[in-house]
C-alpha positions in Angstrom: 43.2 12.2 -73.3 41.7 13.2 -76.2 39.0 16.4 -76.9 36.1 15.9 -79.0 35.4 19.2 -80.5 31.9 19.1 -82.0 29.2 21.4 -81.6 25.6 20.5 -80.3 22.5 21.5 -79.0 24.0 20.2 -75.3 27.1 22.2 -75.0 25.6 26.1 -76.9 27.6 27.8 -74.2 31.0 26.5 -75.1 30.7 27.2 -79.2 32.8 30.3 -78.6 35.4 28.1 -76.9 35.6 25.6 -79.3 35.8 28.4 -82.4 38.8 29.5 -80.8 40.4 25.9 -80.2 39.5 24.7 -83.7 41.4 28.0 -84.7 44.5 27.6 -82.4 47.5 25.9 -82.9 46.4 24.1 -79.7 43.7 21.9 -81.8 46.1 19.2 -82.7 47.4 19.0 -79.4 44.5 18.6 -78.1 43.1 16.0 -80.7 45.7 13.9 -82.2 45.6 10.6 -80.3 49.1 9.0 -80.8 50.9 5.6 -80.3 52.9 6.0 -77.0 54.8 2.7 -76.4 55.1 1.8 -72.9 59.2 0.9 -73.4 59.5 4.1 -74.8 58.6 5.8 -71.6 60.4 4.2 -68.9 63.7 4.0 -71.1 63.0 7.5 -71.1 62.5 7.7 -67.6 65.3 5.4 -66.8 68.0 7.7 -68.0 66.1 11.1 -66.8 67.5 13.1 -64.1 66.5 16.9 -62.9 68.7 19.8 -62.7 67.7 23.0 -60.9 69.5 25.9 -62.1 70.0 29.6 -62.1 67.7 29.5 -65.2 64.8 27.0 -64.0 64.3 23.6 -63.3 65.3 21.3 -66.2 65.0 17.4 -66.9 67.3 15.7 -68.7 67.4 12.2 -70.0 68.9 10.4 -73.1 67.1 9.9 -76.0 68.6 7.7 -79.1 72.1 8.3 -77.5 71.4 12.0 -77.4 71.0 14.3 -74.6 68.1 16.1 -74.3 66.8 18.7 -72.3 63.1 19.6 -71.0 62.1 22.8 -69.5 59.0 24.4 -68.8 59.9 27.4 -71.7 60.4 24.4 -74.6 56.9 22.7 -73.2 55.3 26.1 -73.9 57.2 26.9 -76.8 56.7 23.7 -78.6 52.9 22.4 -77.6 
């Protein structure tokens, strides 16, 4: 999904909101429409496994021969 982000004479109420997307860090997130390869994904997916912990519920999976680890915190922290 991808947000348009212009300002018209149909959507006056939401110029305040999209002021404050178009200033946030969230803008490219919300914009940026990437390449996502669908063998990318499900070798992702075919080496992911959860782990609930002390700290939160984590996934793992293998990425490039590297283990990696997902929680909610890093998806905040890093989108």
């Amino acid at each position: 999904m991808v947000v348009i982000l212009e300002k018209g004479e149909f959507n006056t109420d939401f110029h305040p909101m999209v002021d404050f997307i178009a200033a946030s860090p969230l803008m490219y997130a919300l914009t940026v429409k990437p390449t996502i390869f669908v063998s990318h994904i499900r070798r992702f997916w075919s080496t992911a496994r959860i782990e609930t912990t002390d700290e939160g519920t984590h996934l793992l999976a293998t990425v490039d021969g590297i283990q990696r680890t997902v929680s909610e915190s890093s998806l905040r922290r890093n989108l």
